[in-house]
PDBQT receptor file of N, H, CA, C and O in Angstrom, charges set to zero:
ATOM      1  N   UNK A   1      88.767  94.796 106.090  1.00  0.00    +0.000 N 
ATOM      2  CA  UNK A   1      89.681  95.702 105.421  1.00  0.00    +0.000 C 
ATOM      3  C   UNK A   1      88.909  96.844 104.753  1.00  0.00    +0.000 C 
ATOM      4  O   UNK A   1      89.180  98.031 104.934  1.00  0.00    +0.000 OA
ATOM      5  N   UNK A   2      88.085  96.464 104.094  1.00  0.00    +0.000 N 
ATOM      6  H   UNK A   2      87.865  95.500 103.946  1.00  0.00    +0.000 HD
ATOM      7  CA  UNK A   2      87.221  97.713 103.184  1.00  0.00    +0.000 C 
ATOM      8  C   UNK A   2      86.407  98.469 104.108  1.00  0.00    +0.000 C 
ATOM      9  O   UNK A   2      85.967  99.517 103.634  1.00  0.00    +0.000 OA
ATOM     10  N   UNK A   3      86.026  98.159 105.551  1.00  0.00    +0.000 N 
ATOM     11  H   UNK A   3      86.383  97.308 105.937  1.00  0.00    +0.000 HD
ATOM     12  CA  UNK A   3      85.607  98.810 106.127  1.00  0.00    +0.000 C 
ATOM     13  C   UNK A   3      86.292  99.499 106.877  1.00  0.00    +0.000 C 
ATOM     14  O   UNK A   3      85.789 100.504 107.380  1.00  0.00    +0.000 OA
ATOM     15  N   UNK A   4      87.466  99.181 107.117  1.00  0.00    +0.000 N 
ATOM     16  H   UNK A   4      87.875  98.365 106.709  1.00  0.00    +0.000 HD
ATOM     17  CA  UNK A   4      88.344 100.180 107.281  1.00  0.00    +0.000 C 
ATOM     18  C   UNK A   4      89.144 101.737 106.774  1.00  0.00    +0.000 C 
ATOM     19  O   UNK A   4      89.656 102.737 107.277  1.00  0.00    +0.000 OA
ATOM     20  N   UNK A   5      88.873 101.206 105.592  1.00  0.00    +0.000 N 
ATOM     21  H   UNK A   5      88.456 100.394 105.183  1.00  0.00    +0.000 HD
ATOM     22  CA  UNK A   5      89.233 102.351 104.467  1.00  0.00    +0.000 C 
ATOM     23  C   UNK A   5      88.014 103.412 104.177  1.00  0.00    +0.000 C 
ATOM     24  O   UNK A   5      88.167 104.610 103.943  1.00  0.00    +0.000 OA
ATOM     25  N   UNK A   6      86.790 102.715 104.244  1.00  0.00    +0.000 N 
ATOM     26  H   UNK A   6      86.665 101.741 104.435  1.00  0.00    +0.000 HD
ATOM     27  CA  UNK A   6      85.445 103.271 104.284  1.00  0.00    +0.000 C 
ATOM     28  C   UNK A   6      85.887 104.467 105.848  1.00  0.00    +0.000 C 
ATOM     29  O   UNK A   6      85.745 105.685 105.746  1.00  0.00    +0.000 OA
ATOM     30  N   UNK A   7      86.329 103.893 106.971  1.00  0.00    +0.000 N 
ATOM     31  H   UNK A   7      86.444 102.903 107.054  1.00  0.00    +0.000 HD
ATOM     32  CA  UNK A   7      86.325 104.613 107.652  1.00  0.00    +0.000 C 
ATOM     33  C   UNK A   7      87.387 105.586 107.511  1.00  0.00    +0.000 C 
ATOM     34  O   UNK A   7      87.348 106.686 108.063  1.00  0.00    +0.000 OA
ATOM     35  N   UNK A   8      88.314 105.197 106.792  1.00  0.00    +0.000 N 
ATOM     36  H   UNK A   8      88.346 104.304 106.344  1.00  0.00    +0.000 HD
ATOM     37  CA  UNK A   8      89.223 106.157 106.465  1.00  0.00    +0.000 C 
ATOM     38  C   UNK A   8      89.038 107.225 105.490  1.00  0.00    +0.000 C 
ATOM     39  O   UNK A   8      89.338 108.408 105.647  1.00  0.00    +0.000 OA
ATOM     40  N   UNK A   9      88.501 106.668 104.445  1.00  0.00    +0.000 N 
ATOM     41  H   UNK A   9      88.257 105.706 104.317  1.00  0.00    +0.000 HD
ATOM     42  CA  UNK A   9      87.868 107.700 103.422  1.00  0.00    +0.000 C 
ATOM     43  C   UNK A   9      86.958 109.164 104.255  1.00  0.00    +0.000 C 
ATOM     44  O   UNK A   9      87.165 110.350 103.999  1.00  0.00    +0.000 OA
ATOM     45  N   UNK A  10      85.874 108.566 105.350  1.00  0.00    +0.000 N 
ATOM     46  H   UNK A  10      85.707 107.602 105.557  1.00  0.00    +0.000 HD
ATOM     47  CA  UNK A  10      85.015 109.489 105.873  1.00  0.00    +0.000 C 
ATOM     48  C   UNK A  10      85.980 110.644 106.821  1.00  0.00    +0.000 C 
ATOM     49  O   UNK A  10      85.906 111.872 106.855  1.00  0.00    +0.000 OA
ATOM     50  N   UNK A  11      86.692 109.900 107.393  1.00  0.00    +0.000 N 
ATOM     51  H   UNK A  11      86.752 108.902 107.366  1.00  0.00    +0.000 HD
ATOM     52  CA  UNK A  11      87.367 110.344 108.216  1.00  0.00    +0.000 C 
ATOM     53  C   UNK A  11      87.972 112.177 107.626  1.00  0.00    +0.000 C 
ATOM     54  O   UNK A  11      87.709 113.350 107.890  1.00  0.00    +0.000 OA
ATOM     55  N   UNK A  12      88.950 111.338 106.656  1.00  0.00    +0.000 N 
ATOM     56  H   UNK A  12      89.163 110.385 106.442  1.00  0.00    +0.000 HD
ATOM     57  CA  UNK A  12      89.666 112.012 105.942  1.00  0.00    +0.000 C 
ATOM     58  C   UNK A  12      88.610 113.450 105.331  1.00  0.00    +0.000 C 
ATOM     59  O   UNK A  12      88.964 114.620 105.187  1.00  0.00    +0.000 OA
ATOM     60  N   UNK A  13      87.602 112.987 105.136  1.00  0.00    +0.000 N 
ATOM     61  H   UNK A  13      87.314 112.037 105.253  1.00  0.00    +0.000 HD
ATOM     62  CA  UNK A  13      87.425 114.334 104.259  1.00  0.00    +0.000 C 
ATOM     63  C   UNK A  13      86.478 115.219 105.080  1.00  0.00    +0.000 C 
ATOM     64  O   UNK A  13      85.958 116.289 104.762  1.00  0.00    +0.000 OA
ATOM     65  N   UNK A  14      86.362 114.353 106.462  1.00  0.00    +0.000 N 
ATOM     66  H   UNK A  14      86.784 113.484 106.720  1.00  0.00    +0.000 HD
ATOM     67  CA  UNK A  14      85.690 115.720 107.328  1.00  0.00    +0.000 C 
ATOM     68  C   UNK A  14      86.746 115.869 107.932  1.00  0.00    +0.000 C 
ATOM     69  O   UNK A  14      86.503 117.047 108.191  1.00  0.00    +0.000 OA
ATOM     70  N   UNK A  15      87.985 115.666 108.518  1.00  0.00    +0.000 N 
ATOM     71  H   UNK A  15      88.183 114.708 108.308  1.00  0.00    +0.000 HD
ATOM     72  CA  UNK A  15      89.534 116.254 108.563  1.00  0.00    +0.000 C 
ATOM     73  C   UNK A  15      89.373 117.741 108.221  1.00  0.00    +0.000 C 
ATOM     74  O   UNK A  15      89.200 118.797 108.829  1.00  0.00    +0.000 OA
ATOM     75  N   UNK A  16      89.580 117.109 106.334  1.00  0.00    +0.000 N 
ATOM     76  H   UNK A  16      89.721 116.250 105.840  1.00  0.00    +0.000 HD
ATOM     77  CA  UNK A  16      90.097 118.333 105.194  1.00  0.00    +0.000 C 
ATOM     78  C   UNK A  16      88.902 119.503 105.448  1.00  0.00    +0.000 C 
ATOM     79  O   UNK A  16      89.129 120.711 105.378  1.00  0.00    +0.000 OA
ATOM     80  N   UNK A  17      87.537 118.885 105.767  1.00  0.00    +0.000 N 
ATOM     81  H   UNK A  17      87.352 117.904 105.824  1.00  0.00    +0.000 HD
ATOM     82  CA  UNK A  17      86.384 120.046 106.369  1.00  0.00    +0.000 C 
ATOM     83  C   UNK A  17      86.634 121.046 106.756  1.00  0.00    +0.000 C 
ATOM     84  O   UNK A  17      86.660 122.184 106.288  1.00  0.00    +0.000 OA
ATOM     85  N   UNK A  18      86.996 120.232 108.434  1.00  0.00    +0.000 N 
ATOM     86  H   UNK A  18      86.975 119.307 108.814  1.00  0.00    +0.000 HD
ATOM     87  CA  UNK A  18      87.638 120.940 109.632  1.00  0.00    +0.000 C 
ATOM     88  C   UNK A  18      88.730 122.142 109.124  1.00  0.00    +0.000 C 
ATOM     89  O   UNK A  18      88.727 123.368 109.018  1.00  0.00    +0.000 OA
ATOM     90  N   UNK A  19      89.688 120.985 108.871  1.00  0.00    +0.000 N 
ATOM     91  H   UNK A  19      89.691 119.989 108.958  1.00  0.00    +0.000 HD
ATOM     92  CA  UNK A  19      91.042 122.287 107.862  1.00  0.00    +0.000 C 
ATOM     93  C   UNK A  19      90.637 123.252 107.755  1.00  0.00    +0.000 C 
ATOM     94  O   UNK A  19      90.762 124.237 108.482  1.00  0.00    +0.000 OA
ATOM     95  N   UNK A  20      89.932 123.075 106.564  1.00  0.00    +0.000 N 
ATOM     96  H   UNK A  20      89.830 122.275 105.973  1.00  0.00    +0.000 HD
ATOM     97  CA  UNK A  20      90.142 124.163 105.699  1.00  0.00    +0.000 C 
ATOM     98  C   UNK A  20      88.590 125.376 105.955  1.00  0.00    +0.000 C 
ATOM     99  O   UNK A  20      88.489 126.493 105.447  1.00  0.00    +0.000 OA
ATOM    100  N   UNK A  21      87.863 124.894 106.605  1.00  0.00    +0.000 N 
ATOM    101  H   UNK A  21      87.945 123.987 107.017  1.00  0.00    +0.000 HD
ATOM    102  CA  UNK A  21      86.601 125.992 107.782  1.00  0.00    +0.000 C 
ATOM    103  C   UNK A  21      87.138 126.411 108.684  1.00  0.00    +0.000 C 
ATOM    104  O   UNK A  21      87.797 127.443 108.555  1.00  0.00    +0.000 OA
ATOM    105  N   UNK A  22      87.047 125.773 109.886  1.00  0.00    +0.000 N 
ATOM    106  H   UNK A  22      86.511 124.935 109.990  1.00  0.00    +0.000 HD
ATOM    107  CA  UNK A  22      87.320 125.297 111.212  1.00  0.00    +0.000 C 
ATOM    108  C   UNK A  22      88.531 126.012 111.860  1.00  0.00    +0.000 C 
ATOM    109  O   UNK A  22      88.576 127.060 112.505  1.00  0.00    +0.000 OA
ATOM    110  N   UNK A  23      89.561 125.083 111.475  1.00  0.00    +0.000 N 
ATOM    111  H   UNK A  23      89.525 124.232 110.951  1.00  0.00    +0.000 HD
ATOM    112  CA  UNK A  23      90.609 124.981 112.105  1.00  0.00    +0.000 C 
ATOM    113  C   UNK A  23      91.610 126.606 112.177  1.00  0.00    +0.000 C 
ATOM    114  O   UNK A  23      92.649 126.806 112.807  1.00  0.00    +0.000 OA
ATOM    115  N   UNK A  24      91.069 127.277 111.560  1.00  0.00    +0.000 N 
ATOM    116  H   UNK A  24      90.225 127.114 111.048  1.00  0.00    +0.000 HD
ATOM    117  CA  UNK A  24      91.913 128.742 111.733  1.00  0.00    +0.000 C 
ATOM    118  C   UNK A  24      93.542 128.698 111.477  1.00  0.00    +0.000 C 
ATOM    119  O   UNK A  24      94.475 129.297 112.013  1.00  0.00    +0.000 OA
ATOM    120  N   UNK A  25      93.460 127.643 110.333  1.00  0.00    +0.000 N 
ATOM    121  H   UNK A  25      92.702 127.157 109.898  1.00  0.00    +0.000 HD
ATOM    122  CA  UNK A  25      94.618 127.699 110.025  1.00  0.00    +0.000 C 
ATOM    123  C   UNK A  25      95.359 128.582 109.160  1.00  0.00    +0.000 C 
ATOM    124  O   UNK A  25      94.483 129.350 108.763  1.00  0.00    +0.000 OA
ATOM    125  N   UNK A  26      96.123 128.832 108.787  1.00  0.00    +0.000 N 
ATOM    126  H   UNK A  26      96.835 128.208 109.109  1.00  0.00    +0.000 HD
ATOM    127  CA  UNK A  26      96.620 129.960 107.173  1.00  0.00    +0.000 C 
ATOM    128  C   UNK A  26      97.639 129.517 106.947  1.00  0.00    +0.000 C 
ATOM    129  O   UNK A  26      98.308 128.829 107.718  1.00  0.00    +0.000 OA
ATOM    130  N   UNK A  27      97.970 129.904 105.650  1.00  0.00    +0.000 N 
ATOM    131  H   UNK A  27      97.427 130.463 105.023  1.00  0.00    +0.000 HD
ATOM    132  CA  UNK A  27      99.602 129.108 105.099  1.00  0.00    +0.000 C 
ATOM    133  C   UNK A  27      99.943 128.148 104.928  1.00  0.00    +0.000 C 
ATOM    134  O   UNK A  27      99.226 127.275 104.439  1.00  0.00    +0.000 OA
ATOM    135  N   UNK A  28     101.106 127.980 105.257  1.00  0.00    +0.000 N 
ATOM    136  H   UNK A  28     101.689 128.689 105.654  1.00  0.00    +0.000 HD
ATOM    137  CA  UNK A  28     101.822 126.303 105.371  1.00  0.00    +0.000 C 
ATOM    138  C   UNK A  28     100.829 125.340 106.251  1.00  0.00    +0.000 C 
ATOM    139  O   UNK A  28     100.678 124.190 105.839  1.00  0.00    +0.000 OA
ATOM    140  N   UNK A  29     100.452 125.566 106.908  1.00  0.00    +0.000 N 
ATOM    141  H   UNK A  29     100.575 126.501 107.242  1.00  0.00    +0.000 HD
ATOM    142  CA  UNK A  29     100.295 124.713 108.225  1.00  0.00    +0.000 C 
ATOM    143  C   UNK A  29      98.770 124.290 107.538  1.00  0.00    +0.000 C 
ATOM    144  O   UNK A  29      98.419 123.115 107.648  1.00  0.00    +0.000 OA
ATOM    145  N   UNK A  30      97.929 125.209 106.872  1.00  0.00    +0.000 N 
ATOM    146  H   UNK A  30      98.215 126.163 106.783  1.00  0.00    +0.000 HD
ATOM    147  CA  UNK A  30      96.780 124.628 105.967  1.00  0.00    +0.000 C 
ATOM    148  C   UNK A  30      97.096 123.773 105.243  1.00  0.00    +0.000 C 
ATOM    149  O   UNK A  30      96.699 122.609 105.305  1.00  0.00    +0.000 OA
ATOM    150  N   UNK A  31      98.018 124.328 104.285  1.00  0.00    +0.000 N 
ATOM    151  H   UNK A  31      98.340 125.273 104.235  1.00  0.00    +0.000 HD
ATOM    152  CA  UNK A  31      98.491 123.661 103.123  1.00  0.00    +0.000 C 
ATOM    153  C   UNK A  31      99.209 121.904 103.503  1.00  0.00    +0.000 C 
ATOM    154  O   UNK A  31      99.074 120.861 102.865  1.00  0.00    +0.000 OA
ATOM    155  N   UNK A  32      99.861 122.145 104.608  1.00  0.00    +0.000 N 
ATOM    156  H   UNK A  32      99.971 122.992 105.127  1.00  0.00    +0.000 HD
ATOM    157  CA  UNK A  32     100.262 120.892 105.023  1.00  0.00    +0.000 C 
ATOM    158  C   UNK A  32      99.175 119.833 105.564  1.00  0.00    +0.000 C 
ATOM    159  O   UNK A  32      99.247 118.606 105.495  1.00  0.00    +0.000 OA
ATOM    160  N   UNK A  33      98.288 120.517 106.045  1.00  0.00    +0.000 N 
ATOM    161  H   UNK A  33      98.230 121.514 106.101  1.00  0.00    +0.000 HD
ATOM    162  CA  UNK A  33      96.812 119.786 106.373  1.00  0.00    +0.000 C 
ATOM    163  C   UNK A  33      96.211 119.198 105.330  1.00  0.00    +0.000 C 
ATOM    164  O   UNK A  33      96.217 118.001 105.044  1.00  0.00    +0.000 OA
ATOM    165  N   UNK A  34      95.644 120.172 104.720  1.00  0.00    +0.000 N 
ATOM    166  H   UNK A  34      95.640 121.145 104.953  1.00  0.00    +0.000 HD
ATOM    167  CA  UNK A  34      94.806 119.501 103.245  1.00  0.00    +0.000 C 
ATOM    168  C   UNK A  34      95.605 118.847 102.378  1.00  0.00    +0.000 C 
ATOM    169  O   UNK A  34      95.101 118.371 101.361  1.00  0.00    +0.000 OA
ATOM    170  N   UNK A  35      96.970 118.716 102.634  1.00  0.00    +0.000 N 
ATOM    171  H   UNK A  35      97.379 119.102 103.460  1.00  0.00    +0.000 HD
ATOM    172  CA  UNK A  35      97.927 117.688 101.419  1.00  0.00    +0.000 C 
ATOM    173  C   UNK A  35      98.032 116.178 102.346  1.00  0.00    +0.000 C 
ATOM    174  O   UNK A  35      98.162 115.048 101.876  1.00  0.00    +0.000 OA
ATOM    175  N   UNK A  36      97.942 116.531 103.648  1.00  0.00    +0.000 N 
ATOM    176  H   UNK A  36      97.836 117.449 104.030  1.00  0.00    +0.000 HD
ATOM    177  CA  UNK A  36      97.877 115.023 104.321  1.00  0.00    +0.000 C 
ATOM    178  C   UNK A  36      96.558 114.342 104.492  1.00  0.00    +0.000 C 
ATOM    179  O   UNK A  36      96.323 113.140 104.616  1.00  0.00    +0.000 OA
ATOM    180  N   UNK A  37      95.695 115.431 104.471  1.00  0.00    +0.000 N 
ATOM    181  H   UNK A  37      95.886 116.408 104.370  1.00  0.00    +0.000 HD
ATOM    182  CA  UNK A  37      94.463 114.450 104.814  1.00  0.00    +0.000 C 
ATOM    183  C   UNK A  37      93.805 114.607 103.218  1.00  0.00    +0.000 C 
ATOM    184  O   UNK A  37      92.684 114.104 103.148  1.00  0.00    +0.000 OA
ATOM    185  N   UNK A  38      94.279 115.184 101.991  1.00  0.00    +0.000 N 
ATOM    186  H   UNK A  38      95.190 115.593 102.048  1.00  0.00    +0.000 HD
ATOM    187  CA  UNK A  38      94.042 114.794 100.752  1.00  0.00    +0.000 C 
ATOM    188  C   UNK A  38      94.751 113.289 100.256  1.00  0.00    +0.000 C 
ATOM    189  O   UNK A  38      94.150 112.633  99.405  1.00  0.00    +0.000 OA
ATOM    190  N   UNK A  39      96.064 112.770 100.831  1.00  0.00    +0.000 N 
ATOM    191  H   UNK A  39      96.553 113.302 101.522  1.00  0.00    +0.000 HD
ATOM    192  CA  UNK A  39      97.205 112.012 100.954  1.00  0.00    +0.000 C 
ATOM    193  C   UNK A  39      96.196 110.452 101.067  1.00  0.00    +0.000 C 
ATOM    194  O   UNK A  39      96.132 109.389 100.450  1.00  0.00    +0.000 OA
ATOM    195  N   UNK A  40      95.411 111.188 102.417  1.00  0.00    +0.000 N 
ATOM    196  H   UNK A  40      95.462 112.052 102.919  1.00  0.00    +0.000 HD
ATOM    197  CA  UNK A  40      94.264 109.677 103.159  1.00  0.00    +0.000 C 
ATOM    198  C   UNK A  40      93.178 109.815 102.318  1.00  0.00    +0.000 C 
ATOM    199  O   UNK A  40      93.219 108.833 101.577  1.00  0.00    +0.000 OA
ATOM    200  N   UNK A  41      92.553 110.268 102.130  1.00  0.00    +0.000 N 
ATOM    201  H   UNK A  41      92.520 111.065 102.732  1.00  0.00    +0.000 HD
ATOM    202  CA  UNK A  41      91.546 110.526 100.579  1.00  0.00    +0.000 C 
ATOM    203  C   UNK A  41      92.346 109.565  99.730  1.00  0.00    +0.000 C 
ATOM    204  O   UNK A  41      92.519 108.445 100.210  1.00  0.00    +0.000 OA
ATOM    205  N   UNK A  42      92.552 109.670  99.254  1.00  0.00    +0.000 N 
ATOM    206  H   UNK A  42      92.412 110.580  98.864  1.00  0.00    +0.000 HD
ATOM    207  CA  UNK A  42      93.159 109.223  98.276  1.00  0.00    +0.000 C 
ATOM    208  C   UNK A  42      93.824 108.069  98.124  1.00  0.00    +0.000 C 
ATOM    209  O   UNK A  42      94.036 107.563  97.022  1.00  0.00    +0.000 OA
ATOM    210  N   UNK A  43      94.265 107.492  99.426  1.00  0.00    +0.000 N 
ATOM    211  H   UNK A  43      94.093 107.903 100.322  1.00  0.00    +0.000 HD
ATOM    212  CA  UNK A  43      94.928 106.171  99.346  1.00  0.00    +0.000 C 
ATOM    213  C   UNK A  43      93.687 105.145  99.607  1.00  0.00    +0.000 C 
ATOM    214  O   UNK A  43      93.649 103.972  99.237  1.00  0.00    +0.000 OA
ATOM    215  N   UNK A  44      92.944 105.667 100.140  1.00  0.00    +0.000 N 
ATOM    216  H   UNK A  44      92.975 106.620 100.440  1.00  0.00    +0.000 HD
ATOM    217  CA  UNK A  44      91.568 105.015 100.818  1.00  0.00    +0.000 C 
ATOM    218  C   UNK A  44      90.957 104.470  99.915  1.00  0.00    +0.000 C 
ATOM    219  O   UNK A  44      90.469 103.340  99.932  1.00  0.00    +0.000 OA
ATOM    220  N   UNK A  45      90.941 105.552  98.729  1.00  0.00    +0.000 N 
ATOM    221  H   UNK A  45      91.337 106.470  98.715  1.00  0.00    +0.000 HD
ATOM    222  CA  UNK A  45      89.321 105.384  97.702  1.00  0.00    +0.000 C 
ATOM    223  C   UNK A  45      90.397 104.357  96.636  1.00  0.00    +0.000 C 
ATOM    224  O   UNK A  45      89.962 103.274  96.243  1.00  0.00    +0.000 OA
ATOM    225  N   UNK A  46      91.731 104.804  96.260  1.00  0.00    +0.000 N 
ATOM    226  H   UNK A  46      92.084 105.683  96.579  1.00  0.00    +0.000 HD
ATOM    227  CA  UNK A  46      92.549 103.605  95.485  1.00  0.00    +0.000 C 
ATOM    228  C   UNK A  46      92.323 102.728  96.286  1.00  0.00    +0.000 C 
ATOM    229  O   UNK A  46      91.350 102.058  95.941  1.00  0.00    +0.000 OA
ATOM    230  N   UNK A  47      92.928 102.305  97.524  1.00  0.00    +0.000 N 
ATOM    231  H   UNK A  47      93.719 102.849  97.804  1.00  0.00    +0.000 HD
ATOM    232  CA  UNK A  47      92.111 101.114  98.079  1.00  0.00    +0.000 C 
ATOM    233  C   UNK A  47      91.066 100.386  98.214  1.00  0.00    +0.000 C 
ATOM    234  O   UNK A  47      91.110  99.199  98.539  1.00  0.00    +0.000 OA
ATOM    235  N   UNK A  48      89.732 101.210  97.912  1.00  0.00    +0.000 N 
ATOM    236  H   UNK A  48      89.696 102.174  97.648  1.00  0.00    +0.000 HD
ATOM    237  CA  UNK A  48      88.905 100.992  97.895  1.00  0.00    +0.000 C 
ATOM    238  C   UNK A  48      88.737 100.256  96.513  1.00  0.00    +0.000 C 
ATOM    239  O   UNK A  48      88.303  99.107  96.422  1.00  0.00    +0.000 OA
ATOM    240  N   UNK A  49      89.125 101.039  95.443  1.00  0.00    +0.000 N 
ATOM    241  H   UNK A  49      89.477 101.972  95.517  1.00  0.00    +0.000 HD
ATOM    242  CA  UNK A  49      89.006 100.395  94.330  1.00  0.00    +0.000 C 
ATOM    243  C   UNK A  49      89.415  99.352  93.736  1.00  0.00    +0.000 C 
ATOM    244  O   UNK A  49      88.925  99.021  92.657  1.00  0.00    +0.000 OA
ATOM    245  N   UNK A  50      90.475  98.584  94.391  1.00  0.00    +0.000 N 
ATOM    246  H   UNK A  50      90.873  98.853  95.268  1.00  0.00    +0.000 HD
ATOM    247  CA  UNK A  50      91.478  97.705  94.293  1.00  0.00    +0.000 C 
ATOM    248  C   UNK A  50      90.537  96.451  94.935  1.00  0.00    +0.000 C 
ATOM    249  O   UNK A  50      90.250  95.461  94.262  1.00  0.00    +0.000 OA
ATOM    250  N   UNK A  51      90.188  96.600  96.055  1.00  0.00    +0.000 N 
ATOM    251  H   UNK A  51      90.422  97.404  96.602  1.00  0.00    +0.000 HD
ATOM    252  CA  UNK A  51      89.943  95.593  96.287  1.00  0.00    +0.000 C 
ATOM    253  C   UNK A  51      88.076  95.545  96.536  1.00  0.00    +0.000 C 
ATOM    254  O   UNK A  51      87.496  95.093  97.524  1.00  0.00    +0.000 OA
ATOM    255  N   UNK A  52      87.376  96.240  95.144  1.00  0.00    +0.000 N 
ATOM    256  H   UNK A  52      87.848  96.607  94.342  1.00  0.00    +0.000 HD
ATOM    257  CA  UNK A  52      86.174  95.880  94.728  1.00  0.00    +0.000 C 
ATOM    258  C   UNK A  52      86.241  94.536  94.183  1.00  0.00    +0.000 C 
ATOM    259  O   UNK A  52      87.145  93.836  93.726  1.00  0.00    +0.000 OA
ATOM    260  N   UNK A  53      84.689  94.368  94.425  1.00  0.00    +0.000 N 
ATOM    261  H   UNK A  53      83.955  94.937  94.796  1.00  0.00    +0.000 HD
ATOM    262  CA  UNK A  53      84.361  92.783  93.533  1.00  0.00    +0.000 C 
ATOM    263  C   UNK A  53      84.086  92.619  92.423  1.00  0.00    +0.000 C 
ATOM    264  O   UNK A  53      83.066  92.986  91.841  1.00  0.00    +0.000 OA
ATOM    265  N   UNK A  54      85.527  91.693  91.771  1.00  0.00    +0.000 N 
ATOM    266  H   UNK A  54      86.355  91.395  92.245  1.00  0.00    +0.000 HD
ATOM    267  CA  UNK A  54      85.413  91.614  90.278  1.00  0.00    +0.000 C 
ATOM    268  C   UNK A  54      84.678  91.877  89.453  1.00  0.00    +0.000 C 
ATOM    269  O   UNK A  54      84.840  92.565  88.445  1.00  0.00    +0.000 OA
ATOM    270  N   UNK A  55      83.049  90.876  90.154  1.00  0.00    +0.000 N 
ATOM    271  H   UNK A  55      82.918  90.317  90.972  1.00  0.00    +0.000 HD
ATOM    272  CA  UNK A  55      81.961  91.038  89.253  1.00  0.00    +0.000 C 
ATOM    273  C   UNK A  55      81.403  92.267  88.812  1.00  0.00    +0.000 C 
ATOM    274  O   UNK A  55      80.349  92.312  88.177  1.00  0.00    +0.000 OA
ATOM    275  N   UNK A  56      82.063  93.251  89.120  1.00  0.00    +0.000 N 
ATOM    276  H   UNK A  56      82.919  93.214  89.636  1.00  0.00    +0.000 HD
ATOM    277  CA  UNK A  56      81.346  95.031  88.720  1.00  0.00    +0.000 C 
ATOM    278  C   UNK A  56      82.049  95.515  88.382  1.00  0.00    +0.000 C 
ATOM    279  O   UNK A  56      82.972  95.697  89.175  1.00  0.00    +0.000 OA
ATOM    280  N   UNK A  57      82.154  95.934  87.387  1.00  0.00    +0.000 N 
ATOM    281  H   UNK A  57      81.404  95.786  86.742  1.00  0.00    +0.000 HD
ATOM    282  CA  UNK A  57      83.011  96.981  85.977  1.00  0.00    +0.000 C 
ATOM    283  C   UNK A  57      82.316  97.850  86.299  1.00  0.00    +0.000 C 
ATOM    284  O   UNK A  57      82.374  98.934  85.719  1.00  0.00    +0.000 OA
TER     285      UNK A  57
């Protein structure tokens, strides 16, 4: 599971890379990019955090 999200986390933020360099996007269609692959950021690394090991505060 956590390595999954690990892959999701990476994923996600060379995505938002791509986006927002790359991809020759403008406007909405950016904006809709970097809010979905900010969306996977973000559920990833809460995931991530959720299911760390107790023993580390």
């Amino acid at each position: 599971m956590r390595v999954l999200l690990w892959l999701l986390l990476t994923a996600s933020v060379l995505a938002n890379v791509f986006v927002s360099s790359f991809a020759g996007w403008t406007g909405a269609l950016q904006i809709a990019g970097s809010a979905g692959t900010g969306a996977v950021l973000l559920g990833s690394a809460v995931g991530l955090w959720l299911t760390r090991p107790r023993g580390e505060a």
